[in-house]
N, C-alpha and C positions, 0 to 999 in steps of 0.2 A: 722812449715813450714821449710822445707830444703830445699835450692839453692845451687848451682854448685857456690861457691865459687872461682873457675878459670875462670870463665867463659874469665876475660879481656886474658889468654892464647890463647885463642882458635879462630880460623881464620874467624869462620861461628858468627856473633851475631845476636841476633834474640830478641829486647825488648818483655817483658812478660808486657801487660798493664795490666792484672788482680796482678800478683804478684806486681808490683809497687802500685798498690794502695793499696793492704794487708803492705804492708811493709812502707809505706809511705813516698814514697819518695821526694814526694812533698815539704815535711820537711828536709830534710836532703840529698836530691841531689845523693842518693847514687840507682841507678837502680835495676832492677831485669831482669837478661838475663834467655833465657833459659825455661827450665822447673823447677817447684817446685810440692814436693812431701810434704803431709801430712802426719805426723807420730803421734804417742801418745806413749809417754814415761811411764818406769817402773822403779821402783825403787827397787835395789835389793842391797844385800851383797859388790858388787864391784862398786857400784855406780847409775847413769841411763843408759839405754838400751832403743833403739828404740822397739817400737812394733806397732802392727798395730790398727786403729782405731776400736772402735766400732759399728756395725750398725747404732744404732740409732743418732749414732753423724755423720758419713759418709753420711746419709740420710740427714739430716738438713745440712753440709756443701756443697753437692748436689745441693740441690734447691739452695741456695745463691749464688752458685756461676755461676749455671746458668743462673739467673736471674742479677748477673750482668754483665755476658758476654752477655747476650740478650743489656742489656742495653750500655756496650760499643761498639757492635756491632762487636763481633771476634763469 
């Protein structure tokens, strides 16, 4: 999961209640602004590299994540 790191720069804030509770903030006070993007990492010669999910994981992240924005009500 990848968050906009500057977000406290930026003039427009806008809390993520699904990303706050992926990230757990509840524990540790530290929010989630913005949008967050799902990646799947690669492992190569110069290190890791983003890459993009695979269906069948994108599918199952899908439904869960709709079903708990059903349920926080966004």
């Amino acid at each position: 999961m990848l968050v906009d790191e500057e977000f406290l720069l930026k003039n427009k804030l806008q809390l993520n209640p699904i990303g706050c509770y992926l990230y757990e903030t509840d524990k540790h006070g530290s929010p989630i602004m913005g949008n967050i993007l799902f990646v799947g990492d690669t492992y190569t010669g110069d290190g890791i590299t983003f890459s993009g999910i695979e269906e069948e994981t994108f599918n199952k992240l899908y439904e869960q994540l709709k079903q708990l924005a059903w349920k926080a009500g966004t």
